[in-house]
N, C-alpha and C positions, 0 to 999 in steps of 0.2 A: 664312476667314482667322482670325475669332476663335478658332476650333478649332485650328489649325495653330497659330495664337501663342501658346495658354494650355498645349496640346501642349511645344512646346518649351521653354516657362517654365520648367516642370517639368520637364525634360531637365535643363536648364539647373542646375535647384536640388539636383535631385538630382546633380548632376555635382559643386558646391560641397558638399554634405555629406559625398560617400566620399571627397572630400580632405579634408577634416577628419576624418572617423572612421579612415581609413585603409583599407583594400583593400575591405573589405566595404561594399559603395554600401550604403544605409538607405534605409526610405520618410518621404516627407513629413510634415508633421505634419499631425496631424485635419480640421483646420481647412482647409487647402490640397488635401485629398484629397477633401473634399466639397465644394469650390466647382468644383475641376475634373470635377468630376463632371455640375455642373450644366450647365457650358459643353461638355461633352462628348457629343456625339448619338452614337458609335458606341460601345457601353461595352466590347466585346472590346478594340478601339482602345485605349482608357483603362486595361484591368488590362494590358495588355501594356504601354503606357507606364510604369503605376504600378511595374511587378513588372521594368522592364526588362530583358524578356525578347526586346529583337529578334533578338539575337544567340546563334547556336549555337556552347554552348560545345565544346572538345574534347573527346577521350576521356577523356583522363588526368584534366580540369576536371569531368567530367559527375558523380562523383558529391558533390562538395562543392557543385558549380552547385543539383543538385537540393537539397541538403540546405538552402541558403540559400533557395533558393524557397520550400520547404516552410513556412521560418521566418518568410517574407514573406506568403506568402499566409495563415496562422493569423492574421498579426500585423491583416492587411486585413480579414481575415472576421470577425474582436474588433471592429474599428474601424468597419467598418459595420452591424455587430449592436446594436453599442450606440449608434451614429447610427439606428437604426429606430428604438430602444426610445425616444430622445428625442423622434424625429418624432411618434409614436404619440402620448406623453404630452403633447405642443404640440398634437396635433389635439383630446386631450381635453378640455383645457384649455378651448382653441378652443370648441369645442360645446358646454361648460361656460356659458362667457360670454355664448354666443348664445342658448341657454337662459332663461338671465336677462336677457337684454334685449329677449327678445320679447317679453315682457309689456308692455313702455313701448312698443312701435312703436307698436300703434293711436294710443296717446295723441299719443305727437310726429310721428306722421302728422297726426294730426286741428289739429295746434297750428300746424305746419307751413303747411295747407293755409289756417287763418285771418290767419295772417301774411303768405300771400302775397296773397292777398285783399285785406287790408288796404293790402301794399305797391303792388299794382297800381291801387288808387283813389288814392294819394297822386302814383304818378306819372304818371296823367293828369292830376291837376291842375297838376304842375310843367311838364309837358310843355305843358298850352294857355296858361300862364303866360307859356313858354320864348318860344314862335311869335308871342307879341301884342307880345315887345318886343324882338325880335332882327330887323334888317334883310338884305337881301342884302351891303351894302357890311361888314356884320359877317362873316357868314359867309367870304367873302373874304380876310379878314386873319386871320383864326384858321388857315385853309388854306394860307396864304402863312409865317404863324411855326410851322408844323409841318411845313412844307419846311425852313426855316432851322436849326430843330435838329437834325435829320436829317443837313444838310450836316454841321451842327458837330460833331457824334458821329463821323464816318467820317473828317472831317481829323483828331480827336486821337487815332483811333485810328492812323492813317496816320503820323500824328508818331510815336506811340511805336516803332512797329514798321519806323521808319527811326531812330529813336535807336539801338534795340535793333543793328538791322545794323550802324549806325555805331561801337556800341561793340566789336563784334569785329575793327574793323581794329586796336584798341590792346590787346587784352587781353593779348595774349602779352608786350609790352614793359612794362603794368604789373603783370602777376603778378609776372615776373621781378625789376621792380623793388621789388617789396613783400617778395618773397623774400630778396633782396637785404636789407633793411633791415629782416627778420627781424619783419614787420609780418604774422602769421601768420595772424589773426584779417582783416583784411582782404582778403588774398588768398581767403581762403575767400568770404566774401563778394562776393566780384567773380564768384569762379566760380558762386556759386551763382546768381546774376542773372544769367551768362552761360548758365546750363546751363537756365533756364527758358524763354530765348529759342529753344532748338534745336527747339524744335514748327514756330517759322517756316519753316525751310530742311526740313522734312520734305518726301520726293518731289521734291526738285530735289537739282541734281548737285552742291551746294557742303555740302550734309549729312555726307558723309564722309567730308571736309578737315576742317570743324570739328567733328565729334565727333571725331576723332583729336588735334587741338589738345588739344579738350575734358581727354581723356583722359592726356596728355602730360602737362598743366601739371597735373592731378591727379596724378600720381605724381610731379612734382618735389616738391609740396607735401609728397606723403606722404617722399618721402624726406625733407627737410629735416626731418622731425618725427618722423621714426622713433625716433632716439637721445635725441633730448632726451625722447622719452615715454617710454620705458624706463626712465630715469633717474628719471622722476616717479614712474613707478610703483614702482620700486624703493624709493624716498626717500617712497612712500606720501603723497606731497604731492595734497590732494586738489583742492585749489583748483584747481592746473595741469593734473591730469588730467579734469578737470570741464572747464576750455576747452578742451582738447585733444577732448576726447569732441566738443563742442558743434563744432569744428574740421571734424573728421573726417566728422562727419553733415551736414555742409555741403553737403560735398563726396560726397556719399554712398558713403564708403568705411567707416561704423559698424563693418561686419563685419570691416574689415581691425583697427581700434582694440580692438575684442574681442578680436581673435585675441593683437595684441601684449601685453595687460593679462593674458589668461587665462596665457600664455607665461612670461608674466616672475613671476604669482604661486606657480606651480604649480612653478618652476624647482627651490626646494630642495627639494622631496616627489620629487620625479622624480629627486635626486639621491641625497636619501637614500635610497630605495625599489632602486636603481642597485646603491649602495654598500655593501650589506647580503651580508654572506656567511654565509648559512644552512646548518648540518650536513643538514639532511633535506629541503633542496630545490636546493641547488648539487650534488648530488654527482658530476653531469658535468663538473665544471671541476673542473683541479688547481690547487685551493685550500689555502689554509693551514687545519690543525685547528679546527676551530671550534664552540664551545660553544653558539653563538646558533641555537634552531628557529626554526622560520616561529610558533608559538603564541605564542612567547613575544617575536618584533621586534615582527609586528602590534599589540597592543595600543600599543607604543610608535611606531611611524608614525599611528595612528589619532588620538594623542594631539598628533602633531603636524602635522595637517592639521584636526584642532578647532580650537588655534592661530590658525590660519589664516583658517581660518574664522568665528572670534571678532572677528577684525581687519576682515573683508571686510563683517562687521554691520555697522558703524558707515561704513567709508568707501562700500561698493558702493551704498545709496540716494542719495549725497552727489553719486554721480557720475554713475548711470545712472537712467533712469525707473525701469525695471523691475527694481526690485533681486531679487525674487523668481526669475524666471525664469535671471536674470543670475549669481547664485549656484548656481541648478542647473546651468548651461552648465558653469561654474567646476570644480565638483564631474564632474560624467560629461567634462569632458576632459582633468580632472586621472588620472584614471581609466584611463583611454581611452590615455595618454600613459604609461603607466606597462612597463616593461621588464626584466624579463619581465613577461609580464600577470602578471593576480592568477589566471585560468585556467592558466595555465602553471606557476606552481609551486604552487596547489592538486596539478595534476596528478604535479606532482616528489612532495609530501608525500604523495600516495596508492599510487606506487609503492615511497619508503622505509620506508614501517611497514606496509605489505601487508597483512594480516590484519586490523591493530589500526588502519587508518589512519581507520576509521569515526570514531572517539574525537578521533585531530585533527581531523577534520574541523569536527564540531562543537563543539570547543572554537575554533576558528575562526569560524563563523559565528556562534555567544554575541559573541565580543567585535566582530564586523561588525554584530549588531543591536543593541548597548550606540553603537557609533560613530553607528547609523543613528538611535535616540531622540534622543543629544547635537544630532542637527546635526537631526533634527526641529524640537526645540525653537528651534533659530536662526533655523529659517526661519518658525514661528510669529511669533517677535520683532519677525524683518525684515518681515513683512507690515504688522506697525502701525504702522512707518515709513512717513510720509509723502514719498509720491514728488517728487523737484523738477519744479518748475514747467516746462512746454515746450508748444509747438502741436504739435508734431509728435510724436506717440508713434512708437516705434520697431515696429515690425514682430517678434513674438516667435517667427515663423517659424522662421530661422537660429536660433534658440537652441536645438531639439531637434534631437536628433542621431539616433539608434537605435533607439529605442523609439517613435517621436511617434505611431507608429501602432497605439500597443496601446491606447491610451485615451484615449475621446473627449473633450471638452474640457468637456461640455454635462454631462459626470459632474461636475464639481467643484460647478456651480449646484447639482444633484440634489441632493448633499450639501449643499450651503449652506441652502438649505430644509429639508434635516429637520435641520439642528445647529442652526439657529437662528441661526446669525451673521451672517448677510446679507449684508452686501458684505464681510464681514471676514473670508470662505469663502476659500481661496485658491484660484490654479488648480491643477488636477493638474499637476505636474512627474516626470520620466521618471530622475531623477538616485537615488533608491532603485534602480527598476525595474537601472540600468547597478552600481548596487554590489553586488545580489544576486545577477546575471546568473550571475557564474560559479560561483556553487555548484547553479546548476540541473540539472546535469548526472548532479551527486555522486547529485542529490534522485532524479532519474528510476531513478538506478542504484541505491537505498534497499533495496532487497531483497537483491541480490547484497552489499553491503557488510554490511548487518546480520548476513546467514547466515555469511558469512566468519567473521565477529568472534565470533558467540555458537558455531560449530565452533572454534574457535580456544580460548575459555574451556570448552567442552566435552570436548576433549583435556587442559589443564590440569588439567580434574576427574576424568578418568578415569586421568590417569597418575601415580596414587599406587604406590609398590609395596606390592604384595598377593602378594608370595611365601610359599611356607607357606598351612596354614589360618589363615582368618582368617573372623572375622563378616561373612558377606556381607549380612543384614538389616542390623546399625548400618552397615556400608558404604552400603547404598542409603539408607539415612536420611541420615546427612550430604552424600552428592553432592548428593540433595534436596533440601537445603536450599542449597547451590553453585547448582543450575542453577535453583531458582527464584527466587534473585534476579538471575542473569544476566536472567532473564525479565521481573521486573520493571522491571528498568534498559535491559532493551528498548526497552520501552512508552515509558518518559521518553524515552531516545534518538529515537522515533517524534515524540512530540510537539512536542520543541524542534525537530529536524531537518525533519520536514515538514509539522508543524501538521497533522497526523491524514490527511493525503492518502496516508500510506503505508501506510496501517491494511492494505491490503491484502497487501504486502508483508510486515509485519510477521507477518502470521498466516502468513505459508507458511514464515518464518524459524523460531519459535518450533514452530512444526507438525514441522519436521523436527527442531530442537533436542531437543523431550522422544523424538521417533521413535527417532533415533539414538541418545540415553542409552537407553532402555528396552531398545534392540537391541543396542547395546555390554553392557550389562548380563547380560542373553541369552546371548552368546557366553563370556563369565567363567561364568556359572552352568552352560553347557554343558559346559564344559572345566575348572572347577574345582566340580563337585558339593557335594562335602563341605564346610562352610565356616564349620563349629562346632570350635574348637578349645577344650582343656583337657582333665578328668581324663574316666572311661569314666562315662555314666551309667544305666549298668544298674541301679543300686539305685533310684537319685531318681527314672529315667523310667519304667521298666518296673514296678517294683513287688513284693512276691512275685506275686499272681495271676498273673504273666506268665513269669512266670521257666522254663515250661518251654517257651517260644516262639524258634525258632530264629535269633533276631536275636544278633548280637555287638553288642559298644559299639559300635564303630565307627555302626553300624546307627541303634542307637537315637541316636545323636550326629548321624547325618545326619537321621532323622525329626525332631528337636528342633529342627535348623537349621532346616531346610525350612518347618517349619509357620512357625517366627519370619519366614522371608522371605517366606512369602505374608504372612503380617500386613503387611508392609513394602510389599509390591507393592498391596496394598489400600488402605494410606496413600496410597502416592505414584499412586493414582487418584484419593481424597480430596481432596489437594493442585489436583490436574490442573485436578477440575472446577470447586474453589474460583477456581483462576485463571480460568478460564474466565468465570466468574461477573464477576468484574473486567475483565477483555477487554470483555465485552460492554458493562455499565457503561459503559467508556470509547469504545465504537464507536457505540452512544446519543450519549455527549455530541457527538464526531464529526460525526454525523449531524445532529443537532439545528444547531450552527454553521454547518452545509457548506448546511444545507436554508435557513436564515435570510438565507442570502450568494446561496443561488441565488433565493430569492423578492423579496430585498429588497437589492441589492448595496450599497444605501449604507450600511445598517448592519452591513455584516463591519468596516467599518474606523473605528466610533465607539470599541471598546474599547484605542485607543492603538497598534495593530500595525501595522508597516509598511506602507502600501498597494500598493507596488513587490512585495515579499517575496509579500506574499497574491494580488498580480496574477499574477505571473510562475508559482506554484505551481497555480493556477487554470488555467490555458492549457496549462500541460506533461501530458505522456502519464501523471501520475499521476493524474488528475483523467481516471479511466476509466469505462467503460460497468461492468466488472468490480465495482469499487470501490462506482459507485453500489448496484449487485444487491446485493453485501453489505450494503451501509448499510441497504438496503431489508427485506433479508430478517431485519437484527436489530431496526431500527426503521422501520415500514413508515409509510408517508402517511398523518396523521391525515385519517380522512374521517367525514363526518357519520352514517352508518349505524354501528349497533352494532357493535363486535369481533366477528370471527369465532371459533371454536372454534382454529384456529390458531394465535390470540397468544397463546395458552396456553407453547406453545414460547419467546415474549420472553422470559420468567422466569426469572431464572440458576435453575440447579438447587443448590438447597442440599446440601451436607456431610451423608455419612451419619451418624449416631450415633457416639459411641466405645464401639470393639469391648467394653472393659472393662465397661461398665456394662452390659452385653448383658444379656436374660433366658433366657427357654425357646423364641421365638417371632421368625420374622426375615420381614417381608413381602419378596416373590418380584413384582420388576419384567416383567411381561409388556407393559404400555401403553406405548407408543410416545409418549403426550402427559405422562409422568409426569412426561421431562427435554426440557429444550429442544435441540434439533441442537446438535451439536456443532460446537465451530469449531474443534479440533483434532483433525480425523479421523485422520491417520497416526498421531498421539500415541495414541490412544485403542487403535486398532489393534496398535499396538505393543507395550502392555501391557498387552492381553488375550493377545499371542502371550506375553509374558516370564511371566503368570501360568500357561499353558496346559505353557510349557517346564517350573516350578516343579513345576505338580504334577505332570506324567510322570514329574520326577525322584521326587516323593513315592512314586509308583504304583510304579516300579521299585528305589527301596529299601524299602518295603513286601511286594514281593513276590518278592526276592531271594532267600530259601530256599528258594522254592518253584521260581524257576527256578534255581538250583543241582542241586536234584534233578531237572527235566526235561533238564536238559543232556546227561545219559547216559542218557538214556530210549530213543531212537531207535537207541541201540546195544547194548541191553538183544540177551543171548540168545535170551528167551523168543519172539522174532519169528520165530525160524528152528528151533524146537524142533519133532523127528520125532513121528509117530505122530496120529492122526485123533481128536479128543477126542471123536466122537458115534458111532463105531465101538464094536462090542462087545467086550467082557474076558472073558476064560475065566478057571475058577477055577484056581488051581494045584490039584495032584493029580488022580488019574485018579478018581475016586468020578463017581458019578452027577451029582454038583451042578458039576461040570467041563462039562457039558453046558449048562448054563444060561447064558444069555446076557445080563449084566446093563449097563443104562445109565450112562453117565459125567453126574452132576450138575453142575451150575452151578460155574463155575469163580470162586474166590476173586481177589479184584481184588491184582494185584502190592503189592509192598510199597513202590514209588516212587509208585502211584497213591493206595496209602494213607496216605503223608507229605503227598503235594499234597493231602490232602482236608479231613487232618487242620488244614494249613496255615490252608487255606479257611476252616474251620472254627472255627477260633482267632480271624479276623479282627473279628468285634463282639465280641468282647472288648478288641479291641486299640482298637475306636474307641469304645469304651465310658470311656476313662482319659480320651479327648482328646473327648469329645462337648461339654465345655464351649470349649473351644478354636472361636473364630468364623474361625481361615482357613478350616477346611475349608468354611466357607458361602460363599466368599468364589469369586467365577467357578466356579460349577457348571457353567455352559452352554458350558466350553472344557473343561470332563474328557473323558479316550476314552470312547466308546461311551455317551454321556449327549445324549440328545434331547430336546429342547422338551415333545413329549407328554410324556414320562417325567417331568419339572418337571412337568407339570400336575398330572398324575396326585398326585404326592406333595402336591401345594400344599392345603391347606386354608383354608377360611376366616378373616377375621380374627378376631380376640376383640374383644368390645364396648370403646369407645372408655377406658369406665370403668376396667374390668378390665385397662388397660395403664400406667395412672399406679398409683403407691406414694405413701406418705405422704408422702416428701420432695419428690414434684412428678417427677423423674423418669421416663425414659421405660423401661418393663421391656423394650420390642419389640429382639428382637435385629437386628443389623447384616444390612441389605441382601446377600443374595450378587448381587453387581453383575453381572445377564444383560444391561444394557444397555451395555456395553462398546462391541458394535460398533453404530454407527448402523442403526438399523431402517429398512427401506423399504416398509413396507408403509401404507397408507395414512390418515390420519386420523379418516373418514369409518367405517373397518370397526372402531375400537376404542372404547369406551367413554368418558365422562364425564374429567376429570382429577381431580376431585374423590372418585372411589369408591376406597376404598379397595383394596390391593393384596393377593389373598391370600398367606399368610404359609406356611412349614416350619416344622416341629418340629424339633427335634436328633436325634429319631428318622430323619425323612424326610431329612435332611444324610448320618446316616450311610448307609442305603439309598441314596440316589445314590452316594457314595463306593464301596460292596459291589457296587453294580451293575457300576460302573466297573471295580472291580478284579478280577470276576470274567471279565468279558466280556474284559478286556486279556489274563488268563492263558488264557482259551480261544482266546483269539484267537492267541495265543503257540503253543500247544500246535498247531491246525489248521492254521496259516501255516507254522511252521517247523518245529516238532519231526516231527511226524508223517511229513511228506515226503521227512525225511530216514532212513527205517527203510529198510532195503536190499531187505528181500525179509517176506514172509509166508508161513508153510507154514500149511497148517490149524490147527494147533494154535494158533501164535501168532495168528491171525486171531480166533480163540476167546478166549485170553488179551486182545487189545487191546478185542474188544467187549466183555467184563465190564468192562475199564479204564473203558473209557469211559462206559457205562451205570451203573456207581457215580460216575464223575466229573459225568455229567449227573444225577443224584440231588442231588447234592451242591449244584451251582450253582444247580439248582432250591428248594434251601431256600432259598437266599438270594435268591428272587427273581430270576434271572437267567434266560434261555432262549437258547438257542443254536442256532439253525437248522442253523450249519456242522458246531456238533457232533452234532448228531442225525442228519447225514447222512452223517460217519463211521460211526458207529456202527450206522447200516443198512445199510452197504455191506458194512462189516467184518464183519457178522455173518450175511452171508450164504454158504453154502457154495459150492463150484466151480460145480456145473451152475445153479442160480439167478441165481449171477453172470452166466456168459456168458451165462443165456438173455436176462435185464433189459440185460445190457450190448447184444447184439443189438437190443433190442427199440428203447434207448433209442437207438443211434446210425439203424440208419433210420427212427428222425420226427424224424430233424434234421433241418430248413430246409436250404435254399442260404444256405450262407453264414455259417449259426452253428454257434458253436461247443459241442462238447460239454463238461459239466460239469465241473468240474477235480478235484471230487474223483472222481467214479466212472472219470474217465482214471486219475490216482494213485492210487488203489487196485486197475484193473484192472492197471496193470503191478505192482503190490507181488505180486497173485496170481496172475499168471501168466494172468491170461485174454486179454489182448491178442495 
């Protein structure tokens, strides 16, 4: 029965709360949820009661049913989490104390046991004292006047509890009459002495006559006193509504007299709040034009419900015990009563400025934590108000409404112990937790709104017009400078908005922000190459030594550009990692806060910050498994065992040198522990691809004479020219030596192959002008046909530590060419020390990768395209192509280059008919099943006819 009644109590209660909050029932507070706990033996029984879940909702209902649950059961799992943690810490306590007072048991045992020693010889001697002077005729009449009081106990109690009945045959005609003569104060009175009597008639049939009386003459009451309390309250008279309160608790209708005081205070906030016609949150209603946003009423309703609140300090101790709690009621259903919600046109204002609505948001929520300090401090104030004098405290249960079950009550003590105030700690109240509520939504959805806003400022920065040439390196510098301060006003936005719980969010906004510039960037540089305007600089850049080199201005106007924009893409890496450097910084401090809140919950909230605000952000789905692994992977758990080799990576990675002050000498990043992971992979990504697009363009205006001249290579006559060049010549004339059969020598390499070689040939002279220039060092490891060994191979050792400083302190070590662009996966354990230094290139070894590059790109040019487009080969020209190419592989071999593709041209091509077929037979049956034969000796058996 105790179960079934405490069961429905809480039906009961919860039934009066979601008529006050309105549709959405609420759980109980703290308090009431763990005492029902305790009275309750079936605990499924209990969360279904708690979660009032007896009922299935409909279809249409089910997915808001669940979404409510969801929010109910977090809200329970909070509220019984933090009821262990206090349990736990009362057992420790507990064991504490016992602890220490086992040491004194022996003693007050042993004191114990002489005391009672002592007392049992004292009362044998009272005792044979008692028997030597007490007779039978005594004994007797001591037995006789303890019948007699007996009787006398059970007549008055019998008297009062026939008064008691007797006063209900008149109550009805004297309430009435007290009613009547407006004597209000005593009818209360009457009732409340009636309503103590109703235990009597419990279990007899006259119980639910007079509780219905009971109840009757309690609503006349309360009617008669309804208006005139209004009026008090209105008229702020506190005296009146002080007896009015003391009235109403009489008659135990408290919560009805809360209801009408909270009603009548809240009336003009609710009106003005009403009456407000916002351009950027009404725009569903045909309204008149209207100048006033939601950013700019807010502050001024805030201002006037401080007001209000100003007023309720001084009168709400005057009237109610609990002025504390009483105020937060005030406040969350002043709230609560408010139409549209404050969720409803947060929502209006997020669909009117779409993009940019991130911005109101939080110029909203500033001035909601500026409202939430003011009215902190009130209820500081009102705490050291002393409550008025009564026997009966009021029940602070009905005063939480929505939240009462996000935190437990046994948190506020916690706190009280470690601030030192003692009883002058207050309790937790829920009335924050209801003002912050609705921007929790905005908070979970931090990512999306961020990315929105900083795409949005990223479009503005790219949509300058850039018709005509124009400087695309000073272009990429000033966007630079645009979009990393978009970035850094990120961060701030991250902090004030979700006090670092979005950290997560934040990284993947910013991740795509620099992605997307780098990529937009990419697309302009693709489609707009040339990007040096003004006069031709053939004198300034080329030189006389160059001047017989097949470049036009134009040319050399594009190589000047280009090399300035990789300098520029090499900055805006510089920049990247700098930021990065900061991120992390800030995702440390982050971590450090979040880890202090989760070790020690009651110090997140000593530094003055809303405790609703930091609760509500704590419990929401930003507060992830995700988010923690970040925090962990930038700042890991201090543990008592030394650092590992690992947190070598925590260390932002420092800014390379400036390129300007570079010497002869640039150390060549191969260690994976050099820089720490990157926390902007797509970024990083990105502008390795935009540096990779740069220098193709470099390679391909670089090598634009040369492919000018192989353009009409493959339609050259020389491929289809008659007659057998290893066939024998007869002499002209008839003489004797007409008989003689003389050999045809090595055929001289075409005059196209001799421009392309010549080209070649030209090229370290051409990077001989620009060898001091640090782009070309700059992403070696994204040039074509440039591999990791190939960087080793040129890498040499560093120069002694000495030998890199100059007299003025200066560093001579030229600029990193950054290979660590893309994140490395290879593992920690297989690379060295982070401390050894890196070996370094020469400007020699810069150029050799570059020559490498640009030779392999033209071979590779010439083997892929040019070649396979030659229509046909007669001997002769088969002849002519292998001298081409056997001078052309001379050639690329001085430069260090080797060419497998072209050397198996030039074996193919230079074999005659019957060798051909016989090798082509030979090779096609030892093909497998299944594979394929070689692509060039197919392309060349059809150029000869041997197929």
């Amino acid at each position: 029965m105790a179960t079934q009644s405490t069961a429905a109590g809480q039906k009961q209660h919860l039934a009066g709360v979601a008529e006050t909050s309105g549709d959405v029932p609420s759980l109980a507070s703290s308090s009431e949820l763990l005492s029902s706990l305790e009275n309750q033996s079936d605990v499924i029984a209990w969360i279904n009661d708690i979660l009032d879940a007896a009922e299935e909702p409909s279809d249409a209902e089910r997915s808001n049913a669940l979404t409510e649950l969801d929010r109910r059961v977090s809200h329970l799992v909070g509220t019984l989490e933090i009821a262990s943690e206090d349990t736990s810490a009362q057992v420790d306590r507990l064991i504490e104390d016992i602890s220490r007072g086992a040491s004194r048991l022996t003693y007050d045992l042993h004191f114990m046991r002489e005391s009672a020693l002592s007392l049992q010889g004292v009362l044998h001697n009272v005792e044979g004292q008692s028997k030597s002077s007490l007779g039978s005729d005594t004994n007797a009449a001591l037995e006789k006047l303890h019948y007699l009081d007996i009787v006398k106990r059970n007549m008055e109690a019998t008297r009062e509890v026939l008064r008691e009945a007797e006063s209900w045959s008149t109550l009805e005609s004297d309430v009435t009459s007290l009613l009547g003569e407006k004597s209000y104060e005593k009818a209360a009175e009457r009732l409340s002495e009636a309503s103590k009597s109703m235990a009597v008639f419990e279990n007899t049939p006259e119980y639910e006559s007079r509780r219905t009386l009971m109840v009757s003459l309690q609503n006349q009451l309360e009617a008669s006193l309804s208006s005139a309390l209004v009026a008090a309250v209105n008229s702020q008279d506190v005296e009146v509504c002080r007896n009015y309160f003391s009235i109403f608790r009489n008659i135990q209708r408290e919560s009805e007299f809360r209801n009408y005081y909270y009603g009548s205070r809240r009336g003009p906030l609710v009106e003005q709040w009403q009456a407000a016609r916002l351009r950027d949150c009404d725009t569903g209603s045909p309204i008149e034009q209207s100048t006033l946003t939601f950013t700019s009423f807010l502050p001024t309703f805030y201002q006037s419900f401080l007001a209000i609140l100003q007023t309720e300090r001084t009168s709400v101790p005057a009237i109610f015990p609990d002025p504390r709690p009483t105020l937060s009621a005030l406040i969350t259903s002043t709230l609560s009563a408010l139409q549209p919600s404050v969720s409803q046109r947060l929502e209006a204002l997020s669909t009117y400025y779409g993009a940019t609505a991130l911005a109101q948001l939080i110029s909203a929520y500033r001035v909601t934590e500026e409202f939430a300090n003011a009215t902190a401090k009130i209820m500081e104030k009102v705490s050291y108000a002393a409550p008025i004098a009564s026997g009966d405290h009021a029940s602070g249960g009905h005063l939480r409404r929505r939240s009462s079950a996000r935190m437990s009550l046994s948190m506020a003590r916690r706190r009280a112990s470690i601030s030192g105030t003692g009883s002058l700690a207050p309790p937790t109240l829920d009335w924050d937790q209801e003002l912050f509520e609705p921007f929790v939504d905005f908070q979970i959805n931090y990512a999306t709104l961020e990315s929105r806003l900083v795409e949005d400022a990223l479009k503005t920065t790219i949509s300058v017009d850039s018709r005509g040439r124009i400087d695309h390196a000073r272009l990429l510098r000033e966007r630079a400078v645009d979009i990393f301060s978009v970035a850094e006003e990120a961060i701030t936005r991250c902090m004030v908005f979700t006090h670092g719980y979005g950290a997560l969010g934040l990284i993947q906004a910013l991740d795509k922000l620099f992605s997307d510039f780098a990529t937009a960037t990419k697309v302009e540089i693709m489609s707009r190459r040339s990007g040096q305007a003004g006069q031709p600089l053939t004198a300034s850049a080329s030189g006389e030594d160059l001047s017989d080199l097949d470049y036009t201005a134009e040319d050399w106007a594009d190589i000047q550009a280009l090399l300035h924009f990789l300098e520029a893409v090499r900055t805006l890496l510089d920049r990247t990692i700098m930021f990065e450097g900061k991120m992390r910084a800030t995702l440390v401090q982050i971590s450090s806060t979040l880890r202090q809140a989760r070790h020690d919950p009651a110090t997140l909230y000593l530094s003055g910050a809303s405790r609703g605000k930091l609760q509500l952000l704590m419990q929401s789905t930003l507060n992830s498994a995700e988010l923690q692994e970040l925090l962990n992977k930038v700042d890991p758990e201090p543990s008592s065992q030394p650092p590992s080799r690992g947190e070598a990576f925590l260390a932002p990675t420092p800014p390379t040198p400036d390129a300007r002050r570079s010497s002869r000498t640039f150390p060549i990043l191969h260690s994976p522990l050099v820089t720490a992971p990157p926390l902007l992979v797509s970024a990083r990504s990105a502008i390795s691809e935009l540096a990779k697009t740069c220098q193709q363009a470099l390679q391909d205006t670089i090598l634009s004479p040369l492919h000018k001249y192989l353009a009409s290579y493959a339609s050259s006559s020389l491929w289809t020219a008659s007659g057998d060049p290893k066939s024998k010549r007869p002499f002209a004339g008839g003489n004797a030596l007409s008989e003689v059969q003389v050999p045809t020598f090595s055929l001289s390499p075409s005059s196209t192959m001799q421009h392309v070689a010549e080209g070649l040939l030209n090229l370290p002279r051409l990077f001989e002008v620009y060898a001091d220039d640090d782009a070309l060092a700059f992403s070696l490891e994204t040039l074509p046909f440039v591999s990791a060994e190939l960087l080793r191979a040129l890498s040499e050792p560093p120069p002694p530590a000495e030998t890199t400083l100059s007299s003025s302190g200066l560093s001579h070590t030229r600029r990193s060419p950054s290979l660590s662009l893309k994140a490395s996966s290879s593992g920690a354990g297989s690379a060295g020390p982070a401390q050894t230094p890196a070996p370094v290139l020469t400007p020699e070894a810069v150029s050799a990768a570059w020559l490498s590059s640009l030779g392999l790109s033209l071979v590779s040019r010439l083997t892929s395209d040019v070649l396979p487009r030659i229509p046909k080969l007669t001997p002769a020209g088969a002849a002519q192509l292998a001298s081409d190419l056997g001078y052309l592989s001379n050639i690329v071999m001085a430069l260090n280059v080797e060419s497998p593709e072209l050397e198996k041209w030039r074996e193919w091509v230079d074999m005659d008919d019957a060798a051909g077929r016989q090798k082509l037979k030979e090779s096609r049956e030892g093909l497998a099943s299944g594979e394929k034969e070689d692509a060039v000796m197919a392309t060349v058996a059809k150029l000869r006819g041997w197929a």
